[in-house]
C-alpha positions as CSV (number, residue, x, y, z in Angstrom):
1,X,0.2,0.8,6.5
2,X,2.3,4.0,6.6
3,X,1.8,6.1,3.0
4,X,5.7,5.5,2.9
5,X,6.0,2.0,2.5
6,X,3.0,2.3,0.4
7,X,4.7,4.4,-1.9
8,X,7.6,2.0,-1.6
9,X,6.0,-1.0,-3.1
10,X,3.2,0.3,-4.5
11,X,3.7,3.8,-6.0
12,X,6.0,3.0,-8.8
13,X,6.6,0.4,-11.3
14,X,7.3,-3.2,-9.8
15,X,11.4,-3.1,-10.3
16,X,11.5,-6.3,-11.3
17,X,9.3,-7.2,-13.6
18,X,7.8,-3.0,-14.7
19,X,4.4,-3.9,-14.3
20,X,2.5,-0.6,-13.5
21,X,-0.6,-2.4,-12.4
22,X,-1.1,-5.4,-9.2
23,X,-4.3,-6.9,-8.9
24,X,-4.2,-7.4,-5.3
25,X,-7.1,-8.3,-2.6
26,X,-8.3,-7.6,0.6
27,X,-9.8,-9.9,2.9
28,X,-11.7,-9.1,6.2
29,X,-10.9,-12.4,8.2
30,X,-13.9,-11.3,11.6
31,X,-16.8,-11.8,8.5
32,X,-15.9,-15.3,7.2
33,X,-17.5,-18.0,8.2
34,X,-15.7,-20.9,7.2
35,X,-19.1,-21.8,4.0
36,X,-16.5,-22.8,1.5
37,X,-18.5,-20.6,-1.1
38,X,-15.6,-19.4,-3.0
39,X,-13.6,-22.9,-2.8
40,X,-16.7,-24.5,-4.7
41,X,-17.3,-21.6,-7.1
42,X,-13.5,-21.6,-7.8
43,X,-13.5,-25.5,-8.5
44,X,-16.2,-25.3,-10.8
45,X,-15.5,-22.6,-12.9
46,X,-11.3,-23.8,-13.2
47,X,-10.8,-27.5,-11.5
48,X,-13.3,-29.4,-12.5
49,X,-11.0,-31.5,-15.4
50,X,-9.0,-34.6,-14.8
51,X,-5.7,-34.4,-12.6
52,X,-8.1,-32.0,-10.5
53,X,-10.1,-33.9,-8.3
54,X,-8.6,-32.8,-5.3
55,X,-7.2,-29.8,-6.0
56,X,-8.3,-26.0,-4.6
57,X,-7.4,-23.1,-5.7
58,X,-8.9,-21.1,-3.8
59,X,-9.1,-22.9,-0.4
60,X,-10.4,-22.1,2.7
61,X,-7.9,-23.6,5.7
62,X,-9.1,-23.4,9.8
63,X,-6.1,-21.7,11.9
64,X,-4.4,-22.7,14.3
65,X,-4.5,-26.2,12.6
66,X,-4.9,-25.1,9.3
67,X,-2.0,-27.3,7.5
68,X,-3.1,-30.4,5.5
69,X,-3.0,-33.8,6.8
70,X,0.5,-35.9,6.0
71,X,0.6,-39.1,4.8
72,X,3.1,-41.1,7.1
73,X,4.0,-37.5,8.8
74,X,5.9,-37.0,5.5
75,X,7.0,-32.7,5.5
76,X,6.9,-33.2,1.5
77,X,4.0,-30.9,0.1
78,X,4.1,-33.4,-2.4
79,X,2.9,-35.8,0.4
80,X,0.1,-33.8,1.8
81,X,-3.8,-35.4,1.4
82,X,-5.8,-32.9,-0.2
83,X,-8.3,-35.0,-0.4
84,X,-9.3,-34.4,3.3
85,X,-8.6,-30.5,3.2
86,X,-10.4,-29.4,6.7
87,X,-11.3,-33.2,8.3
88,X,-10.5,-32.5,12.4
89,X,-9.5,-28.7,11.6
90,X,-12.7,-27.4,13.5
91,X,-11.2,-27.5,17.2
92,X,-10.6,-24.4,18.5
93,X,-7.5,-23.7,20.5
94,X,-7.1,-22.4,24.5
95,X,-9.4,-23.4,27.3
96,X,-12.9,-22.4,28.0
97,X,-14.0,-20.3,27.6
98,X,-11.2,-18.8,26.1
99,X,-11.3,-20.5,22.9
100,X,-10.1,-18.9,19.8
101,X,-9.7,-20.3,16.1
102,X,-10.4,-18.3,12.8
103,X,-11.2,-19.3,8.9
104,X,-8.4,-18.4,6.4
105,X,-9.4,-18.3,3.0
106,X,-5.7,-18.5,0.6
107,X,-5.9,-17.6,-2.8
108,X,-2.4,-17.5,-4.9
109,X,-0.5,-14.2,-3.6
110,X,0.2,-13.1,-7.1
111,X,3.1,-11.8,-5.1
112,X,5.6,-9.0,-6.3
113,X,8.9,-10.5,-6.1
114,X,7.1,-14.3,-6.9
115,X,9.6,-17.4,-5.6
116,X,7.6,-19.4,-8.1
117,X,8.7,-17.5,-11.0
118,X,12.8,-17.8,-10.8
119,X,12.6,-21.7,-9.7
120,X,11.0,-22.4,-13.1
121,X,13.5,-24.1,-15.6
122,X,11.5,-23.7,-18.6
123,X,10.4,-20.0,-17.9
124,X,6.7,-21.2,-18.3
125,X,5.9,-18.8,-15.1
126,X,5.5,-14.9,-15.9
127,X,3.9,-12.2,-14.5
128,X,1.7,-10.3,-16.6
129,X,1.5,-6.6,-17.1
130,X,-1.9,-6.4,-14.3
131,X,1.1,-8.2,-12.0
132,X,-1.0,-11.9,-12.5
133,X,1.3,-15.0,-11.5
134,X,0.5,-17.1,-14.1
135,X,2.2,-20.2,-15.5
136,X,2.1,-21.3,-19.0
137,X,0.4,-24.6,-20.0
138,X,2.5,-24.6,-23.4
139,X,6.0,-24.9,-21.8
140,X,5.4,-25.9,-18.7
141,X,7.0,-29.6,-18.2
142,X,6.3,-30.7,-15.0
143,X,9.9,-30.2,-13.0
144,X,8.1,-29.1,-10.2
145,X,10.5,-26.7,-8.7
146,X,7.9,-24.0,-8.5
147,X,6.1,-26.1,-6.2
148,X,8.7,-27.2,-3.8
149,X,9.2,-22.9,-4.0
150,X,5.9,-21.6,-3.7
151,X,6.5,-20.9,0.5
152,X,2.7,-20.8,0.6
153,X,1.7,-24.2,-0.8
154,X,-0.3,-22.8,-3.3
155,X,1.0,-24.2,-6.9
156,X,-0.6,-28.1,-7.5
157,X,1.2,-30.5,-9.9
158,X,-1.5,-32.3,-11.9
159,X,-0.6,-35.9,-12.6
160,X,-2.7,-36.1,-15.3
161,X,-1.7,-33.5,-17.9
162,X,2.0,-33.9,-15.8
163,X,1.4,-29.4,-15.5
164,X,1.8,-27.0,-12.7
165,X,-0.9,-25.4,-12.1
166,X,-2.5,-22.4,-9.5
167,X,-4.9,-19.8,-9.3
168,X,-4.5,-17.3,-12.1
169,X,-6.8,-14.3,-10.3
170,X,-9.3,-15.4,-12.5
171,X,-8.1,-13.2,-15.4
172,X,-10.2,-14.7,-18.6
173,X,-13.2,-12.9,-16.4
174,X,-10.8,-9.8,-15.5
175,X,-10.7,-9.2,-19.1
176,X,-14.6,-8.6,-19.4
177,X,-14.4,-6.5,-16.6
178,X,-15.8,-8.8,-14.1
179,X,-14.4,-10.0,-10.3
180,X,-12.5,-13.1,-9.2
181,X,-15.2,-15.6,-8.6
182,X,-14.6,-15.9,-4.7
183,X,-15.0,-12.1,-4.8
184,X,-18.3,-12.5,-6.4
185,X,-19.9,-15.4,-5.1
186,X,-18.7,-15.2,-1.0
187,X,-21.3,-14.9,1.3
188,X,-19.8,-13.0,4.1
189,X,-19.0,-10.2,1.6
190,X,-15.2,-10.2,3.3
191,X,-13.1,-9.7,0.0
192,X,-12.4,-6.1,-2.2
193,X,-10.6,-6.7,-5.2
194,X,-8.4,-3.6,-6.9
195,X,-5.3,-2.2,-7.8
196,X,-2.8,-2.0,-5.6
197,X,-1.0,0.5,-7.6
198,X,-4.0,2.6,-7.7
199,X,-3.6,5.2,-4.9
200,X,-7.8,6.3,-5.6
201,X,-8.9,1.9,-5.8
202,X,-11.3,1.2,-2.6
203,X,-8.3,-1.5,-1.9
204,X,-5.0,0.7,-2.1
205,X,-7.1,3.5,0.2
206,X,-8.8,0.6,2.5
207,X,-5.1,-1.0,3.2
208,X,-3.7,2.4,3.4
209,X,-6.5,4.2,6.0
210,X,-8.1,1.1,7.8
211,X,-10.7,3.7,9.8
212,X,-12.6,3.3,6.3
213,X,-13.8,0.0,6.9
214,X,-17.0,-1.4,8.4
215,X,-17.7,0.1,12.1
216,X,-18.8,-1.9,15.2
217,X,-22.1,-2.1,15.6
218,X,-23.2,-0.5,18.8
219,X,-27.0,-1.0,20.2
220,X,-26.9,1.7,22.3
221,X,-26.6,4.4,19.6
222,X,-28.1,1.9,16.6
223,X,-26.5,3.2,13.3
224,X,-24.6,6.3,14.4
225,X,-21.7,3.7,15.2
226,X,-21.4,3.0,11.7
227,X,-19.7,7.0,11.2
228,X,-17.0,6.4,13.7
229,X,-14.1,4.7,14.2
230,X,-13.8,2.3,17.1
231,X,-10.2,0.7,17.3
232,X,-9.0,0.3,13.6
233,X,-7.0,-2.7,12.6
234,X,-4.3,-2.6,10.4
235,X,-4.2,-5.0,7.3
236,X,-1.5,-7.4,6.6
237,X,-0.2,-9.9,4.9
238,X,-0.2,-13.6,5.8
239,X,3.5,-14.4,6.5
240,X,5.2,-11.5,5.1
241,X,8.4,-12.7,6.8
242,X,9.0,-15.3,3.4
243,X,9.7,-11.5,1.6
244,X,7.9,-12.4,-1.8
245,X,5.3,-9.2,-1.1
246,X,2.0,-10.8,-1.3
247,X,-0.5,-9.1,-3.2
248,X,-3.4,-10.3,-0.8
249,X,-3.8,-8.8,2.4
250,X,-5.9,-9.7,5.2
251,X,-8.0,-7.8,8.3
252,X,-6.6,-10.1,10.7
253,X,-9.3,-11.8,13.4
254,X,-10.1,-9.6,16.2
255,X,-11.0,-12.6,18.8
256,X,-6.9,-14.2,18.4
257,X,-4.4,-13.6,20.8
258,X,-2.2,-10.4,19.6
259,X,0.6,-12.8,19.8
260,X,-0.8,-15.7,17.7
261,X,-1.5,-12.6,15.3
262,X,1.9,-12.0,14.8
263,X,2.6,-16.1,14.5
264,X,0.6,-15.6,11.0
265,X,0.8,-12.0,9.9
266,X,3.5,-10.9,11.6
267,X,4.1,-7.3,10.7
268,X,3.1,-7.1,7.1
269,X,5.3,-4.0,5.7
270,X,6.1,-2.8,9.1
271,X,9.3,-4.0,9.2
272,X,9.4,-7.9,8.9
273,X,10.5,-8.5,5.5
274,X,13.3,-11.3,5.2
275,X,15.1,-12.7,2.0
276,X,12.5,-14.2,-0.4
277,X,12.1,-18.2,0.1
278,X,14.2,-19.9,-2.3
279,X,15.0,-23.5,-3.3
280,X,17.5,-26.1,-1.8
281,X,19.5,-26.9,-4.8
282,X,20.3,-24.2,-7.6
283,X,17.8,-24.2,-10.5
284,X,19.6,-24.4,-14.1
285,X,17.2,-22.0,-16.7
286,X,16.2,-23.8,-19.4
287,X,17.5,-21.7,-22.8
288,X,14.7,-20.1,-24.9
């Protein structure tokens, strides 16, 4: 990520919505291994309550087959079976022994120019001042519009308390100055946490200058590999072409084909930025 573009979303206020802050994440795709760690610790600490049962937050899909199973083949994300998440996602793709297939943990993007936020009719979703996505329990009344928005599945409608609802960054802990669950309790150590805005956050510099990640390891010179660069990989965002600006970023998988790379990443802020994903039918606000 060139220090222009940088300074292009990140380097001043968001222009449509003036926060000065985005929480954002980074996640290093070659370390996970698929545990599920952060999906648990996620659903215990925020979905554990009735209307949750089957949703996650934080979930943890296997790529190239990592879309939900349909009921009846129904393309309705209101249709999808949560239930069974990953069943008969473990099959990698190619022929031997080229095989290839990679774990993609999905937060909420928190994105910058959310396509959650402008489908709402009762203005329940807002972005906070840290640039949190967040949706308001109080006013929300269940249309469901954000969801049929959201381009990256990632809002759940619980039938229960008849609420959106979607990861929030884990902000109640934010404010004590502690991580996002998944940060803390993942296994693989693949996620930095930070502000994007920041241009001195281990997140904003690690996006910005990928040679100051993690090194190979090389066996014939032991830990000497670990001071120099060996074929740097740029971060990006998973399908930047829906132009909402994620705020989560990814080190894409080193053993996927460079052009099934691009089928998921595409070219982050390189270029590929298309209109933001919007609804079918127009959304009327609801006064307030």
């Amino acid at each position: 990520m060139s220090e222009k573009l940088w300074q292009k979303y990140y380097g001043q206020p968001n222009p449509l919505y003036g926060n000065r802050v985005q929480f954002g994440m980074l996640l290093d795709l070659n370390k996970c291994i698929g545990c599920h760690t952060c999906s648990m610790s996620c659903k215990q600490t925020w979905t554990n309550g009735p209307g949750q049962e089957n949703m996650f937050w934080n979930s943890v899909a296997t790529q190239p087959y990592g879309k939900y199973p349909r009921k009846n083949g129904s393309k309705n994300p209101a249709d999808w079976d949560y239930r069974f998440s990953n069943l008969y996602q473990d099959t990698p793709k190619g022929k031997f022994p080229k095989l290839w297939q990679f774990y993609l943990p999905r937060p909420c993007n928190h994105c910058s120019n959310p396509a959650c936020l402008p489908a709402c009719p009762t203005r329940s979703i807002y972005k906070t001042e840290d640039g949190i996505v967040l949706i308001d329990q109080d006013k929300c009344e269940g249309f469901q519009y954000c969801v049929k928005a959201c381009p990256y599945d990632k809002i759940y409608y619980n039938a229960v308390t008849k609420k959106s609802q979607k990861c929030m960054f884990c902000f109640p802990l934010l404010e004590k100055g502690q991580e996002p669950q998944c940060v803390k309790t993942c296994v693989g150590k693949i996620r930095i946490f930070g502000n994007l805005m920041d241009p001195e956050s281990t997140i904003s510099k690690m996006i910005r200058d990928p040679s100051l990640g993690v090194k190979p390891y090389d066996p014939e010179v032991n830990l000497k590999a670990t001071h120099r660069v060996i074929n740097p990989i740029q971060s990006r965002q998973y399908r930047p072409d829906f132009g909402t600006i994620p705020s989560v970023w990814y080190v894409p998988p080193k053993n996927v084909p460079p052009a099934e790379v691009e089928k998921y990443f595409g070219l982050a802020m390189g270029g590929l930025i298309d209109e933001p994903h919007h609804v079918e039918a127009p959304v009327k606000m609801k006064d307030i």
